[in-house]
LUMLUM-820486 format. One record per residue (C-alpha): residue number from 1; residue in one letter; chain; x, y, z. Coordinates in steps of 0.5 Angstrom, whole numbers. Example, Ala and Ser with C-alpha at 12.3 -4.5 7.8 and 13.67 -1.06 7.14 Angstrom:
LUMLUM-820486
{site 1; 'A'; 'A'; {25; -9; 16}}
{site 2; 'S'; 'A'; {27; -2; 14}}
END
This chain:
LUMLUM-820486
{site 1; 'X'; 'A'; {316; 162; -254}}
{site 2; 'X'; 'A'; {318; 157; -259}}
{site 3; 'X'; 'A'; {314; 151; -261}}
{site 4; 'X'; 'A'; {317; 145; -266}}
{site 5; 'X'; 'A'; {315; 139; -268}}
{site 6; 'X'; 'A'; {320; 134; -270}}
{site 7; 'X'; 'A'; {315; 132; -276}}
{site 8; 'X'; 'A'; {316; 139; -280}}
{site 9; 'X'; 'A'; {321; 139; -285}}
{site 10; 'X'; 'A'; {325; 143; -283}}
{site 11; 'X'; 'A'; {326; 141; -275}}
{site 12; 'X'; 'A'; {334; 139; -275}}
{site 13; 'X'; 'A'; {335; 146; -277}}
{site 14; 'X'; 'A'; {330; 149; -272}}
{site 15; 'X'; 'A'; {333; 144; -267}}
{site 16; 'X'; 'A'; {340; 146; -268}}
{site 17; 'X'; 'A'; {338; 152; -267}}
{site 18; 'X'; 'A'; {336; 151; -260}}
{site 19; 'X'; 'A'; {342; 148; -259}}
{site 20; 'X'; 'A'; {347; 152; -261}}
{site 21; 'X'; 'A'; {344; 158; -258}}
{site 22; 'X'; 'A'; {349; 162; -253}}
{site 23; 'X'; 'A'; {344; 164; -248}}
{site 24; 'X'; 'A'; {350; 167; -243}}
{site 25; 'X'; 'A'; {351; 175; -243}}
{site 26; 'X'; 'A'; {350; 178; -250}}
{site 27; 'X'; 'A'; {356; 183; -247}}
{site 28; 'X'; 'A'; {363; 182; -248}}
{site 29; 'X'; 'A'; {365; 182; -241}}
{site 30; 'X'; 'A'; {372; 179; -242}}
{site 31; 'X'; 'A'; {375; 186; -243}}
{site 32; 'X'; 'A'; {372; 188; -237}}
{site 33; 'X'; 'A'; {373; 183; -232}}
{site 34; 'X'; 'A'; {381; 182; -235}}
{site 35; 'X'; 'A'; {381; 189; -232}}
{site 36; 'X'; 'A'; {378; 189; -226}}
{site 37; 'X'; 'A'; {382; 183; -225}}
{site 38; 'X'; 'A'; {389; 187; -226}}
{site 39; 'X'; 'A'; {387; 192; -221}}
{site 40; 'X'; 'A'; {385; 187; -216}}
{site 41; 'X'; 'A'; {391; 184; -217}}
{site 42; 'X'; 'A'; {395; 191; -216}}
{site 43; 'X'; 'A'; {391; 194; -211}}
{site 44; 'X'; 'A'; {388; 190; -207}}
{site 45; 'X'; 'A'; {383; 192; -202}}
{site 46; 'X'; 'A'; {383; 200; -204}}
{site 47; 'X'; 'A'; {381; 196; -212}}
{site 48; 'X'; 'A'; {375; 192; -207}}
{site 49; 'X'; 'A'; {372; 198; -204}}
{site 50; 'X'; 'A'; {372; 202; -210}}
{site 51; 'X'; 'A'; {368; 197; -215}}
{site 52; 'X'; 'A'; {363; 194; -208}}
{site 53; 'X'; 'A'; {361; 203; -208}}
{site 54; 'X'; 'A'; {361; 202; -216}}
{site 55; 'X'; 'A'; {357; 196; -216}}
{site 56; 'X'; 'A'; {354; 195; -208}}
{site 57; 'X'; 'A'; {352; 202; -207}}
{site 58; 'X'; 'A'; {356; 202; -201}}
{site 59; 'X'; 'A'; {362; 204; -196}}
{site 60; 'X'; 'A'; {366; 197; -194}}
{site 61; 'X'; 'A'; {370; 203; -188}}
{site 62; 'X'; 'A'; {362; 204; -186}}
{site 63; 'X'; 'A'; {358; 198; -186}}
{site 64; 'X'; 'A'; {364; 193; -184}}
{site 65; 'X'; 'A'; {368; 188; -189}}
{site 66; 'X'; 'A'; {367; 182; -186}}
{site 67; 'X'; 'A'; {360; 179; -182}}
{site 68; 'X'; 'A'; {362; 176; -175}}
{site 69; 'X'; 'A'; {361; 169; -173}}
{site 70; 'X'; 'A'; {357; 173; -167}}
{site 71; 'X'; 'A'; {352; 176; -173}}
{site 72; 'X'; 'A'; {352; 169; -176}}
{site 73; 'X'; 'A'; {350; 165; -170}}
{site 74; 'X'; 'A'; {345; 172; -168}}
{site 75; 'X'; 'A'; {342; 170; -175}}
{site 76; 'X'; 'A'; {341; 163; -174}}
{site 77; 'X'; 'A'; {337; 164; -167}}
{site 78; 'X'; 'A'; {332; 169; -170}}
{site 79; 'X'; 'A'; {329; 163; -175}}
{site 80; 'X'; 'A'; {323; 162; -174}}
{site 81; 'X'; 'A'; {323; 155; -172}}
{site 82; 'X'; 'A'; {319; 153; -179}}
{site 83; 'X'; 'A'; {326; 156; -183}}
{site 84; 'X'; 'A'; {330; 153; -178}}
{site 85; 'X'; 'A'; {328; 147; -178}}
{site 86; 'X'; 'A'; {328; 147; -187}}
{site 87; 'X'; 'A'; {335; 150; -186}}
{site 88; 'X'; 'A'; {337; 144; -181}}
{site 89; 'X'; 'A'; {333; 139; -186}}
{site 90; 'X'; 'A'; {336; 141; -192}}
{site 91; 'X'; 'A'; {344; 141; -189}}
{site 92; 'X'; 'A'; {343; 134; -185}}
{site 93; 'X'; 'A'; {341; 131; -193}}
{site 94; 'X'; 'A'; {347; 135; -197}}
{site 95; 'X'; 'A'; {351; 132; -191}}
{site 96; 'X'; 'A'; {349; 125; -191}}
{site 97; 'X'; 'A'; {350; 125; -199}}
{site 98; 'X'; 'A'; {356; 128; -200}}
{site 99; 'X'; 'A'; {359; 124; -195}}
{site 100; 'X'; 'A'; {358; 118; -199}}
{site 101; 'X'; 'A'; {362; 121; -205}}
{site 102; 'X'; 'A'; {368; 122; -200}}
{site 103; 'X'; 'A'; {374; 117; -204}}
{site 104; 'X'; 'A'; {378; 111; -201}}
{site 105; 'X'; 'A'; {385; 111; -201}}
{site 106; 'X'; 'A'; {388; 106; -205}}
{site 107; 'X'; 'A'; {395; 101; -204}}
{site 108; 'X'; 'A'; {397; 95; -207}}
{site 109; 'X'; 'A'; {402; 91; -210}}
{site 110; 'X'; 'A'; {402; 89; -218}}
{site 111; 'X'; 'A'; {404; 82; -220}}
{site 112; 'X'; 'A'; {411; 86; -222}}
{site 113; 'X'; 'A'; {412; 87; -215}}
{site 114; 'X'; 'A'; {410; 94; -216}}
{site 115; 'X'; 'A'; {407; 98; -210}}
{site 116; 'X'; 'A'; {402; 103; -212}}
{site 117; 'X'; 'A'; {397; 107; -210}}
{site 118; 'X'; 'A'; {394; 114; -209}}
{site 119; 'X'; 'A'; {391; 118; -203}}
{site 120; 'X'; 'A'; {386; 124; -203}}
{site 121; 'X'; 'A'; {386; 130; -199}}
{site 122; 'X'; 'A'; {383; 136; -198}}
{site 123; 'X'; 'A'; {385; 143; -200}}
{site 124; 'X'; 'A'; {387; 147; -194}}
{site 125; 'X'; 'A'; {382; 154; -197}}
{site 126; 'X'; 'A'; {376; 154; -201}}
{site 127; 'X'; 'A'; {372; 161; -202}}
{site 128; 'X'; 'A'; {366; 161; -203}}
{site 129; 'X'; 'A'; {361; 165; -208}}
{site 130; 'X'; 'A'; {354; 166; -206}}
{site 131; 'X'; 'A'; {350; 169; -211}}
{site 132; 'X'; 'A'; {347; 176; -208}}
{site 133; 'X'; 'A'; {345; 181; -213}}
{site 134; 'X'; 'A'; {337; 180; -216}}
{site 135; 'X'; 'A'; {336; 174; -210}}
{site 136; 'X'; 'A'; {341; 170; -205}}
{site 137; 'X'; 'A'; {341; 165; -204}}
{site 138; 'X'; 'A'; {342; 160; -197}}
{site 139; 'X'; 'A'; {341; 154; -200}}
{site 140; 'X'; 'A'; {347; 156; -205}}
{site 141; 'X'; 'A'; {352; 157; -199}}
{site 142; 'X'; 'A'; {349; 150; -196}}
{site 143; 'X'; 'A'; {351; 147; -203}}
{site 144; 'X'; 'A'; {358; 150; -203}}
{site 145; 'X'; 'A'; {360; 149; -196}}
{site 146; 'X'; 'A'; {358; 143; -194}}
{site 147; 'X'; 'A'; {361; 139; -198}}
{site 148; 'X'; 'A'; {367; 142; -197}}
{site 149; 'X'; 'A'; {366; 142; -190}}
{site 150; 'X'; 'A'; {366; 133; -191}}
{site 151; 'X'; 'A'; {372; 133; -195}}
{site 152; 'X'; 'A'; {375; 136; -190}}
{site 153; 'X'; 'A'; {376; 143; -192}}
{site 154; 'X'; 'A'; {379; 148; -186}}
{site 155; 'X'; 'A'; {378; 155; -188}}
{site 156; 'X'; 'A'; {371; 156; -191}}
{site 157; 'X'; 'A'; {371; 164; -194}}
{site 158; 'X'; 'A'; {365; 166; -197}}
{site 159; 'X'; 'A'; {364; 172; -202}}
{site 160; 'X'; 'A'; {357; 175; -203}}
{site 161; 'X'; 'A'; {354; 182; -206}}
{site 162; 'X'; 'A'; {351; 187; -202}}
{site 163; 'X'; 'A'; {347; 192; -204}}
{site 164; 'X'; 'A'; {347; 198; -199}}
{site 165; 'X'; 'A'; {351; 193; -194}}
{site 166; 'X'; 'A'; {345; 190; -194}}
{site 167; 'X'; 'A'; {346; 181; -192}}
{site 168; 'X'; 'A'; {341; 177; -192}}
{site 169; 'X'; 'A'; {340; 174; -186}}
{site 170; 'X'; 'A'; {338; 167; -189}}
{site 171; 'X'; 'A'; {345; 168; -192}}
{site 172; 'X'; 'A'; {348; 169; -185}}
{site 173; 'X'; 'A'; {345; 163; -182}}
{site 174; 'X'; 'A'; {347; 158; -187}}
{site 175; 'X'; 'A'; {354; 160; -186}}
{site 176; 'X'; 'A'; {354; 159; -179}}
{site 177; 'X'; 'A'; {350; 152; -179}}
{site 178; 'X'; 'A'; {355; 150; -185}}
{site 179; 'X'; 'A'; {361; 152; -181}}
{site 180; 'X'; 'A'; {364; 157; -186}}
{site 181; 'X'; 'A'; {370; 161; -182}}
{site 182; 'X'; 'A'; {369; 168; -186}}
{site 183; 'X'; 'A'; {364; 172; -190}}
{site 184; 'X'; 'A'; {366; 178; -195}}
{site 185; 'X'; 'A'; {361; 183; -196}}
{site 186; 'X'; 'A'; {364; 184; -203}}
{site 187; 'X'; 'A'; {362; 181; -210}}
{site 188; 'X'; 'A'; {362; 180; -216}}
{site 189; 'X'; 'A'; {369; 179; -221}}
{site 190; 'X'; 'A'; {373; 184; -216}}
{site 191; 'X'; 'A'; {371; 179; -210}}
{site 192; 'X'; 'A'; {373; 173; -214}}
{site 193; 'X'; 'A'; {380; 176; -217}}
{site 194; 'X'; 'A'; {381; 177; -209}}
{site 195; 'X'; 'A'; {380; 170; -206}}
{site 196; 'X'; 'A'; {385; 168; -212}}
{site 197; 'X'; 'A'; {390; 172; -211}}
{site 198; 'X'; 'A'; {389; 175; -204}}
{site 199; 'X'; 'A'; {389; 183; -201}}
{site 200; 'X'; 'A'; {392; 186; -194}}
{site 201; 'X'; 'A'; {385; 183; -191}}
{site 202; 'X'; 'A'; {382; 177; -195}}
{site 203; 'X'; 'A'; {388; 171; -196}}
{site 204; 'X'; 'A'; {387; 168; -202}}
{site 205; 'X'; 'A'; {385; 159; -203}}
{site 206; 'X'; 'A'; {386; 153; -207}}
{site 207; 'X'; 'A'; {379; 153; -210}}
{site 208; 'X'; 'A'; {373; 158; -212}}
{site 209; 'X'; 'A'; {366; 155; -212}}
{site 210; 'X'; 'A'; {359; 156; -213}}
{site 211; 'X'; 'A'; {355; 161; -218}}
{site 212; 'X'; 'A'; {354; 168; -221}}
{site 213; 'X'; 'A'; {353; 173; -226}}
{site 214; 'X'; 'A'; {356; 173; -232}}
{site 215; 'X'; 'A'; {362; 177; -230}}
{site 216; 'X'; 'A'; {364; 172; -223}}
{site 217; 'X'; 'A'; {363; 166; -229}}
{site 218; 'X'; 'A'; {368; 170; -233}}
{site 219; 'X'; 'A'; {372; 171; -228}}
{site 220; 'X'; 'A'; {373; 164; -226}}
{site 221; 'X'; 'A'; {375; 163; -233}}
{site 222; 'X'; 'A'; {380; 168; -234}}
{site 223; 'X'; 'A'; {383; 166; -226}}
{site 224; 'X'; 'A'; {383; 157; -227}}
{site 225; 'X'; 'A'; {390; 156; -226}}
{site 226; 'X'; 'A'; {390; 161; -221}}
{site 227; 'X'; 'A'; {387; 158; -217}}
{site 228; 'X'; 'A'; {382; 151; -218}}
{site 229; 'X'; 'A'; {375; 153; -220}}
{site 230; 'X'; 'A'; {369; 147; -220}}
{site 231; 'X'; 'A'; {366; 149; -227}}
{site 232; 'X'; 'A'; {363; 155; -231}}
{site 233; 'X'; 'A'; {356; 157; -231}}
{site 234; 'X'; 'A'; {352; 160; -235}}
{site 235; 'X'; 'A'; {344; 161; -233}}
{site 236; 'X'; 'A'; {339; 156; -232}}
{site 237; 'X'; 'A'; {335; 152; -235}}
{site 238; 'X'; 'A'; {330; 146; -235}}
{site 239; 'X'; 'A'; {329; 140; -241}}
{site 240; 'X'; 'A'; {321; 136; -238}}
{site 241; 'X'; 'A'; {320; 131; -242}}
{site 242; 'X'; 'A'; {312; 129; -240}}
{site 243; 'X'; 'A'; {306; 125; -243}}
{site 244; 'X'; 'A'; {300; 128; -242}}
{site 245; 'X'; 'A'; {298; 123; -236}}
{site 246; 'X'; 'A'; {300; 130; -232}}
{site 247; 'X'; 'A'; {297; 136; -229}}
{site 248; 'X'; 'A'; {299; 141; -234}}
{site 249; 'X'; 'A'; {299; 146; -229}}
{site 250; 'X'; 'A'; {305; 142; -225}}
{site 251; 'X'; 'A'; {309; 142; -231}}
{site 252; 'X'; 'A'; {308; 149; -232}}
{site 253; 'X'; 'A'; {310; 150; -226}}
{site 254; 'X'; 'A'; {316; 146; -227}}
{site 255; 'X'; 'A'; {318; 150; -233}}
{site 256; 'X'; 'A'; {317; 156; -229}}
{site 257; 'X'; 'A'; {321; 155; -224}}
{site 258; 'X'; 'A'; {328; 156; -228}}
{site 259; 'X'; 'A'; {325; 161; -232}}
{site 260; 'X'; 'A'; {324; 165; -226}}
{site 261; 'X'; 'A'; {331; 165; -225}}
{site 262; 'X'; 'A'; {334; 171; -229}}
{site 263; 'X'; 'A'; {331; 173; -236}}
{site 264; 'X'; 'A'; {336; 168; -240}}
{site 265; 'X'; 'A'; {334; 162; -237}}
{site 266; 'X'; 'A'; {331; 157; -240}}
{site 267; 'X'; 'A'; {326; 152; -240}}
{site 268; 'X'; 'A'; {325; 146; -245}}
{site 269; 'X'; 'A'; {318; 142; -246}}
{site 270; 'X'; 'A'; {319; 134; -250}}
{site 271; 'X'; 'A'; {311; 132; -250}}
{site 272; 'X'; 'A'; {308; 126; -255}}
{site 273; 'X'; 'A'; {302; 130; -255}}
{site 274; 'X'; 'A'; {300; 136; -258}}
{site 275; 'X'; 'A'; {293; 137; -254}}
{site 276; 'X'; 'A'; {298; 135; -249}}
{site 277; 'X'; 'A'; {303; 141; -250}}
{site 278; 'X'; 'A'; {298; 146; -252}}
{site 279; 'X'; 'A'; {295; 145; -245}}
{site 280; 'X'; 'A'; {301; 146; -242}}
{site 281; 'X'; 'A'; {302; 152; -246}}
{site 282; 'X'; 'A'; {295; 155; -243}}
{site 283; 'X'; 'A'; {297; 153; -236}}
{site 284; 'X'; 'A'; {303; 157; -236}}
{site 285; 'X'; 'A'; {300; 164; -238}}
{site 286; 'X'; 'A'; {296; 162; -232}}
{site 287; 'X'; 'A'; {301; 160; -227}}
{site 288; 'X'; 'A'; {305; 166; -230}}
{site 289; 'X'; 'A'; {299; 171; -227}}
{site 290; 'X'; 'A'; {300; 169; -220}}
{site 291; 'X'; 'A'; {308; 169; -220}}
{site 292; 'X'; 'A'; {311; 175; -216}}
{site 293; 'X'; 'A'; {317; 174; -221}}
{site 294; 'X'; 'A'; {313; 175; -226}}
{site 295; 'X'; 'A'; {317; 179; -230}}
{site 296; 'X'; 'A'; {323; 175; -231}}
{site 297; 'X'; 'A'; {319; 169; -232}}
{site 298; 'X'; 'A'; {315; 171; -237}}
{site 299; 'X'; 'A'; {321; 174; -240}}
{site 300; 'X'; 'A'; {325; 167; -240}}
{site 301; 'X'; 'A'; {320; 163; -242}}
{site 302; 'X'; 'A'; {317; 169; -249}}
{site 303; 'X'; 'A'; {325; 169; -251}}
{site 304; 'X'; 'A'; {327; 162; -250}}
{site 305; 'X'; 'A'; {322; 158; -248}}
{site 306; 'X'; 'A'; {321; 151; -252}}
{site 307; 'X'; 'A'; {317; 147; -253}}
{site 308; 'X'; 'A'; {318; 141; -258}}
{site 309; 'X'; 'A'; {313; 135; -260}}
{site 310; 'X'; 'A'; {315; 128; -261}}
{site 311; 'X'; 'A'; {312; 123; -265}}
{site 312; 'X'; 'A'; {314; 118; -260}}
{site 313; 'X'; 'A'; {319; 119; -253}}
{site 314; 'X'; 'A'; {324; 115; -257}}
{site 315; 'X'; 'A'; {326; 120; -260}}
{site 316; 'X'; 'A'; {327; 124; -254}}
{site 317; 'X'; 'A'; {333; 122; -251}}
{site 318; 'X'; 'A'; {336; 124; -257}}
{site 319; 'X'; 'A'; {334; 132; -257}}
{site 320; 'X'; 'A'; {336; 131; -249}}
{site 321; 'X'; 'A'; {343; 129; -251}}
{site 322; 'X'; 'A'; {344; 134; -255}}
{site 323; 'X'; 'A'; {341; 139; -251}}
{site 324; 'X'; 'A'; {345; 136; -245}}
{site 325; 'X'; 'A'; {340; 141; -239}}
{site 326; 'X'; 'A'; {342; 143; -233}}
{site 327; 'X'; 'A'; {336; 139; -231}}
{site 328; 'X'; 'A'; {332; 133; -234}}
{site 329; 'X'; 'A'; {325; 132; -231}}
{site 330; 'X'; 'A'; {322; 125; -233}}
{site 331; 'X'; 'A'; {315; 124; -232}}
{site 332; 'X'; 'A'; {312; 119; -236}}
{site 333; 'X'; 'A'; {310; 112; -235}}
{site 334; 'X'; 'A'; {317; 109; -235}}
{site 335; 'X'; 'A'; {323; 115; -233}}
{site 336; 'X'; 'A'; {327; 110; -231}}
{site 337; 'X'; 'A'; {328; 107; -239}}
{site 338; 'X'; 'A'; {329; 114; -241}}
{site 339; 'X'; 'A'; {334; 116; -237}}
{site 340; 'X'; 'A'; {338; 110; -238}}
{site 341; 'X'; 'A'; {340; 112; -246}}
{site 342; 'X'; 'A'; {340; 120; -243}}
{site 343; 'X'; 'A'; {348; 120; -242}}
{site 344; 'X'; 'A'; {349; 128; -242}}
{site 345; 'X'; 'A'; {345; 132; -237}}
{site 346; 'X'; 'A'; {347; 135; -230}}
{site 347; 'X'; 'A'; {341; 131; -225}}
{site 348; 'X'; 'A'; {335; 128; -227}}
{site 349; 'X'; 'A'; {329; 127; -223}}
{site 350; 'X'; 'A'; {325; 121; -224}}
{site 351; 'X'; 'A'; {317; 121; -224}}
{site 352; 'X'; 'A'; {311; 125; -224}}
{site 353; 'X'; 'A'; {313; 126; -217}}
{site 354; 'X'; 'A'; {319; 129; -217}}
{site 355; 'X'; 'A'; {320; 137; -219}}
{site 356; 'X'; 'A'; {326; 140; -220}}
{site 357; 'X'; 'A'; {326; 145; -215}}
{site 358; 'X'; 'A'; {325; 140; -209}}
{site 359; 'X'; 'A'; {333; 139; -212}}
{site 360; 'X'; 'A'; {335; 145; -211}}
{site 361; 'X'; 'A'; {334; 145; -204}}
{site 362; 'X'; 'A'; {332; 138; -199}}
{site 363; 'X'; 'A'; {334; 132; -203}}
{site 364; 'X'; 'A'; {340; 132; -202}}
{site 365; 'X'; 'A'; {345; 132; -210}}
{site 366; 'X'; 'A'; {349; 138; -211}}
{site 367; 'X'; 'A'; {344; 144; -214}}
{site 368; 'X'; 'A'; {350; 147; -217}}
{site 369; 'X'; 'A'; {350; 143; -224}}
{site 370; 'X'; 'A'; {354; 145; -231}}
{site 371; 'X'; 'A'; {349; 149; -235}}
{site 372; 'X'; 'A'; {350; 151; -243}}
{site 373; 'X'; 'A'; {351; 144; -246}}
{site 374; 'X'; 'A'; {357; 143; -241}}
{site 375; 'X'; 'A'; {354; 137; -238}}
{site 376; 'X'; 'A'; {357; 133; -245}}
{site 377; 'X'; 'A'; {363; 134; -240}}
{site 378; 'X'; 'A'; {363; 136; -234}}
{site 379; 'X'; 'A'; {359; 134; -227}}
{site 380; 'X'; 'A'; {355; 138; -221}}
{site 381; 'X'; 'A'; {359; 140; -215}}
{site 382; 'X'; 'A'; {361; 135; -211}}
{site 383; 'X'; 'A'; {366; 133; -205}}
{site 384; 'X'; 'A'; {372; 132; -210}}
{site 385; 'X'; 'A'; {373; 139; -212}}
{site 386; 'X'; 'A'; {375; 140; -206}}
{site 387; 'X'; 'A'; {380; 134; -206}}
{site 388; 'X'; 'A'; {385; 132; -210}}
{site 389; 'X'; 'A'; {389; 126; -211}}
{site 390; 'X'; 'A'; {397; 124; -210}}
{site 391; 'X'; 'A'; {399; 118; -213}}
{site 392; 'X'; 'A'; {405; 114; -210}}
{site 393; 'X'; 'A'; {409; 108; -213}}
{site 394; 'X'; 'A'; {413; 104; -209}}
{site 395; 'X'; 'A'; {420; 99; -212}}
{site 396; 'X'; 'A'; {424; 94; -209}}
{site 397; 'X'; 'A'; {430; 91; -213}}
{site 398; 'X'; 'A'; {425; 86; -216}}
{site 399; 'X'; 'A'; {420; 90; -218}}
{site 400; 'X'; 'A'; {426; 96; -222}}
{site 401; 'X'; 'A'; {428; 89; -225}}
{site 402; 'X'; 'A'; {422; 87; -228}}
{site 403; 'X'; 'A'; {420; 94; -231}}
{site 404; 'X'; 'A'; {426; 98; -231}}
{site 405; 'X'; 'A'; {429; 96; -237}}
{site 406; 'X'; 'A'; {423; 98; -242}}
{site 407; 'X'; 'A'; {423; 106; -239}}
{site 408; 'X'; 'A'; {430; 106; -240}}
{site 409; 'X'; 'A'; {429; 103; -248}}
{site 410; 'X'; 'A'; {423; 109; -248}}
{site 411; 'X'; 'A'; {427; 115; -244}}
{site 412; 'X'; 'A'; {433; 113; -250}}
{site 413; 'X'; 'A'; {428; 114; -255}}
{site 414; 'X'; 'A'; {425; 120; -253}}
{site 415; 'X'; 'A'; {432; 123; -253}}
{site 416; 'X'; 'A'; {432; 124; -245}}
{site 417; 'X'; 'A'; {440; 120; -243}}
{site 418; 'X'; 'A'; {439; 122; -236}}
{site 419; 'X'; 'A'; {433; 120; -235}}
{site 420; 'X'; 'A'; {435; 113; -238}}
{site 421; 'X'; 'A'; {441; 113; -232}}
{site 422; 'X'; 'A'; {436; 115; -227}}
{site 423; 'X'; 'A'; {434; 108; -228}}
{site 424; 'X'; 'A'; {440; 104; -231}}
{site 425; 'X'; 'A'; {445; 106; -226}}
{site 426; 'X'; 'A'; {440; 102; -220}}
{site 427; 'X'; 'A'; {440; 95; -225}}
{site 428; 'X'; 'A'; {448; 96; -225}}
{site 429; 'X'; 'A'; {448; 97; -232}}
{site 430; 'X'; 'A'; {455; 101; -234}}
END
């Protein structure tokens, strides 16, 4: 673990370092994936039953292609009423958040008599990618399938690793409480290349969404333009920025909850007091003793866990810009004045009461977030990646006369006399 002070003399050095880390799969996977990619795109179904064997362990001709809706529904009944109940809680507040992104239509008529406006629609097939290797998650299906399901989305096709034929039956009761339509018992690169190109058994979409190793993220890198994707991500991470008016061993316990991910996550402490942090430090050797994810936490967090001391927490929003995190704790006496000069960062939880990880699950914003400094650019998952927007324009004779004229002096400019014509054979011109 890493510690810095903005005092020492050498700290931008050191920071730049931190920031400039790549942290994603230090194998260059875009050689393979191209090609896993090219036999997909060739063989299709004989292509994903050969890499599921490789890779999962297990016969598709054996333990099935697809999970029936029965299954799905079969794993929703044998909750136990506690799951249940989260289940239903976590899908009810994604819902009724990702509803209020759905965009309104617009049409209106300038002062040039010019009818303009646009209309949203959904993308008629979405394939979803739901993380199975090291763990599986039901609250990354919710994540992926909800909001598509609000944008109006008809065909859900989920795509998900397992090992030996093994689903997770929380998987499947996600996918029967969201209302996906399809679930794949394949992964991986090959699972992403068939939902982009489609195969004999598995149609292709318009969009695939949601997280992965390093190869699905290089995969959807290497297919956008193919089919639509909502982002690149790499592995997790989590900036906190505390004072030492908290429980030490609440923040550790935060940091560790992203380094528990995968032993490339990271976790970033900015604390003004450095008892503060050496506490916090302590406390995570603790915490890290009790974690049955012990050896992956403490991996991420000996090789890329920071913690940073800051003379003042107005320095803070600075390094947090150029950190640009996945997600942003801030718990200090005044969260929301920090927040507002942090302008890059995926999602931000505001006070001492707010851990990250009720984010990924209950509260209701997208958990699926731009990591790897992406947030500069890039915003989480929400029900406009599953829209898209046509615009429309609308002229009587009035209006081409009121604007016509300055595109047929652009279109001759630019060398394009049939375009120029299009537009001065409507306004009578020879």
């Amino acid at each position: 673990m890493l510690r810095l002070s903005s005092s020492d003399p050498d700290f931008a050095e050191a920071f730049a370092r931190v920031v400039s880390d790549r942290r994603e799969s230090a194998v260059d996977v875009a050689d393979d994936v191209a090609a896993i990619i090219k036999a997909v795109r060739a063989r299709g179904d004989e292509a994903l039953a050969e890499y599921t064997a490789k890779f999962d362990g297990h016969d598709l001709d054996v333990t099935g292609w697809q999970v029936d809706a029965e299954a799905c529904k079969a794993a929703f009944d044998a909750l136990t009423p506690e799951l249940r109940s989260a289940l239903e809680l976590a899908a009810s507040r994604i819902r009724a958040y990702h509803e209020a992104q759905v965009p309104e239509d617009r049409d209106y008529t300038d002062d040039a008599g010019v009818r303009l406006g646009a209309t949203w629609s959904p993308v008629d097939a979405a394939g979803l990618y739901v993380p199975g290797g090291r763990a599986a998650y039901p609250s990354s299906l919710l994540m992926n399938a909800i909001p598509a399901k609000v944008a109006g989305v008809e065909r859900l096709v989920v795509v998900t690793p397992t090992p030996k034929g093994d689903v997770n039956p929380l998987v499947l009761a996600a996918a029967h409480l969201a209302g996906v339509d399809e679930v794949w018992r394949v992964g991986g690169a090959h699972a992403v290349a068939a939902l982009a190109y489609g195969t004999d058994r598995i149609a292709p979409v318009d969009v695939v969404t949601g997280p992965g190793n390093a190869w699905v993220a290089e995969a959807k890198r290497q297919l956008y333009g193919v089919v639509g994707i909502d982002m690149v991500a790499g592995p997790s991470e989590i900036l906190v920025i505390a004072d030492a008016r908290n429980d030490a061993h609440r923040i550790a316990a935060d940091l560790l909850s992203q380094a528990e991910h995968d032993p490339t996550s990271q976790s970033i402490l900015i604390t003004d007091d450095t008892s503060f942090a050496q506490a916090v430090a302590d406390a995570v050797e603790v915490e890290l003793s009790a974690l049955a994810t012990q050896e992956t936490a403490r991996t991420s967090w000996t090789d890329n866990g920071v913690i940073i001391n800051v003379a003042s927490f107005d320095e803070a929003p600075a390094l947090a810009n150029a950190l640009a995190a996945e997600h942003v704790e801030i718990a200090t006496d005044d969260p929301e004045g920090l927040m507002r000069s942090i302008r890059h960062a995926g999602s931000v939880f505001l006070g001492r009461m707010t851990p990250e990880a009720v984010g990924d699950y209950v509260a209701g914003p997208n958990h699926v977030l731009p990591t790897g400094r992406r947030a500069r650019f890039s915003s989480g998952l929400s029900v406009l990646d599953f829209m898209k927007r046509t615009s429309f324009i609308q002229l009587d004779q009035a209006a081409l006369e009121a604007i016509g004229p300055a595109a047929v002096a652009l279109a001759d400019a630019e060398g394009l006399p049939a375009h120029a014509r299009s537009i001065s054979i409507r306004l009578g011109q020879s």
